[in-house]
C-alpha positions in Angstrom: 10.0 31.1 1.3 12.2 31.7 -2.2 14.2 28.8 -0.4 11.5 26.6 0.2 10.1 27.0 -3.4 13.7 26.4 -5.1 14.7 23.5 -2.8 11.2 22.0 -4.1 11.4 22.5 -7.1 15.5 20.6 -6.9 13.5 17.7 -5.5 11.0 17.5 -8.2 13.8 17.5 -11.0 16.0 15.0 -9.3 13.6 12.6 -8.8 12.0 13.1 -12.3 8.6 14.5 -11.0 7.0 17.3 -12.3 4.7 19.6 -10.6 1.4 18.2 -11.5 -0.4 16.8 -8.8 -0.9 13.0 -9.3 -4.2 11.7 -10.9 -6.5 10.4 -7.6 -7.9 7.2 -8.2 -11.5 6.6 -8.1 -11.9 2.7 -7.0 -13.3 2.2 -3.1 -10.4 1.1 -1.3 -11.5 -1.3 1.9 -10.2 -0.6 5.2 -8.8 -2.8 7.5 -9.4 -2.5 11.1 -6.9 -2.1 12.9 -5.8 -5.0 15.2 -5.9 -3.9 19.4 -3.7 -5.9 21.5 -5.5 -8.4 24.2 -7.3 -6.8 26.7 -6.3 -8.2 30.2 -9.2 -8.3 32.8 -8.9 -9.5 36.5 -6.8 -7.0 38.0 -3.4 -9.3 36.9 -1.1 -7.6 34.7 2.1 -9.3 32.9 5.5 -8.0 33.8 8.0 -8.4 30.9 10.3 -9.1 33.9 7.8 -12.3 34.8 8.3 -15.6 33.3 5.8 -16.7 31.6 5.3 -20.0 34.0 4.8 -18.2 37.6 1.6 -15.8 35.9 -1.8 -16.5 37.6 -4.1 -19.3 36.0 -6.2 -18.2 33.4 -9.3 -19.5 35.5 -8.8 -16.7 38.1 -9.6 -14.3 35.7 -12.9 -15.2 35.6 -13.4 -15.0 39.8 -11.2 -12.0 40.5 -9.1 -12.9 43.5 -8.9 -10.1 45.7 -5.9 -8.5 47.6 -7.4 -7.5 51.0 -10.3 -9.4 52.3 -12.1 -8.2 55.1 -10.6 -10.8 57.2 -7.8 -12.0 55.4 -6.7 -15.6 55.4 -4.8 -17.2 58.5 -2.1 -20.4 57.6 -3.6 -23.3 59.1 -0.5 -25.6 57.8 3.4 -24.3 56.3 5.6 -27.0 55.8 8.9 -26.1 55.3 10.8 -26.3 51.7 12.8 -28.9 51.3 16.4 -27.4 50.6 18.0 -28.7 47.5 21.4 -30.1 47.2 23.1 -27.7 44.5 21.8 -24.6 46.8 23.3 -26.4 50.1 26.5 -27.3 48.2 26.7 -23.4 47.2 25.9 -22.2 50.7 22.9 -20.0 48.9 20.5 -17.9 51.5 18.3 -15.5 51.0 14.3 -15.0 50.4 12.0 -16.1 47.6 8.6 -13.5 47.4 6.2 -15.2 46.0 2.3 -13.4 45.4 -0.5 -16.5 46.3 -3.7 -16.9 45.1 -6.0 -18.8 48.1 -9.2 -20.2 46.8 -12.6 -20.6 48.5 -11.4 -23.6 50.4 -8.5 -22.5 51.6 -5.7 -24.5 49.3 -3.1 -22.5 47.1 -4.3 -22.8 43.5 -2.0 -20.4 41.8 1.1 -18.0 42.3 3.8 -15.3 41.1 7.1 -15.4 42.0 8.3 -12.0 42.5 12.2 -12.4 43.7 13.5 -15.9 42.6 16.5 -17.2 44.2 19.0 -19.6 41.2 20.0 -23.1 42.4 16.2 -24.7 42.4 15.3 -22.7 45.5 12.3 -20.8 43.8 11.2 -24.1 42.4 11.9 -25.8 45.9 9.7 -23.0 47.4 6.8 -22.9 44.8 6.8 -26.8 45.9 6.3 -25.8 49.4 3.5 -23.1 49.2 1.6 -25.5 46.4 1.5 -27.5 49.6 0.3 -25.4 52.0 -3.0 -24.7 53.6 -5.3 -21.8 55.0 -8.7 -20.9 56.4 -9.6 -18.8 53.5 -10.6 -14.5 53.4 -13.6 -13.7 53.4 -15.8 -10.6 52.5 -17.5 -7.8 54.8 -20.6 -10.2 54.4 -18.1 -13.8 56.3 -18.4 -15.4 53.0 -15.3 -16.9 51.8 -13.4 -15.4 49.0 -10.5 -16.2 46.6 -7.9 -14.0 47.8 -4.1 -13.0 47.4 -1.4 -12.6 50.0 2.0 -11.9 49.8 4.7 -14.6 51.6 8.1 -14.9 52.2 10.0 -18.9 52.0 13.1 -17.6 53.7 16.5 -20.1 52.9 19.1 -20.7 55.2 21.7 -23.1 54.5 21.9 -25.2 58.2 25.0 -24.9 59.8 27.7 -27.7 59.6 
């Protein structure tokens, strides 16, 4: 404690205080409140790993899609991606997972890519699911729902 006191009292000389206590100021100080960070509703939730451009629409937010329908939604029409020429001149395979958002009538209107692939293939399959088209989920009640589904575009380069 004698420590504590003389160590105190070492501060108070060096940095030319004395041991008064300061005079408390009368005047009503306004407080500011504090500013919260944006709440995010709709279930979708930003990965600081996710670029900005492959998030869902901001107009889902409002009609929260929903992951597992009661009957989910059945492809109706894939087309394949179109493979580009950079990835076929540097024989690039493998799988883009992309996160879809089906709407009401059956047409993709948003998605997340989750495992790009470089060389324009995650761009070349973004192109390809915009494209596609399903028989949309519906609810417990057979009402049609705006629902999300996970897919794979799988890249193969064709053999020569």
């Amino acid at each position: 404690m004698k420590v504590l006191a003389v160590l105190l009292s070492i501060a108070l000389v060096c940095c030319g205080g004395d041991a008064r206590p300061a005079k408390q100021s009368r005047r009503a100080v306004a407080l500011q409140p504090a500013p919260h960070a944006p709440v995010i509703t709709g279930g979708v939730y930003p990965s600081p790993y996710q670029h900005p451009l492959y998030r869902f629409p901001l107009k889902h937010r409002r009609d929260e899609p929903v992951r597992d329908p009661a009957t989910p939604p059945i492809a109706r029409s894939t087309p394949p991606p179109a493979y580009p020429p950079s990835a076929l001149r540097a024989r690039i395979s493998g799988v883009v997972l992309i996160d879809i958002v089906i709407d009401r009538n059956g047409r993709v209107s948003g998605y997340r890519v989750l495992k790009p692939l470089p060389f324009g293939l995650s761009e070349a399959a973004i192109d390809a699911v915009s494209r596609w088209r399903y028989t949309p989920g519906r609810d417990a009640n057979g009402n049609p729902v705006v629902s999300v589904i996970r897919v794979t575009v799988p890249f193969k380069p064709p053999t020569p």
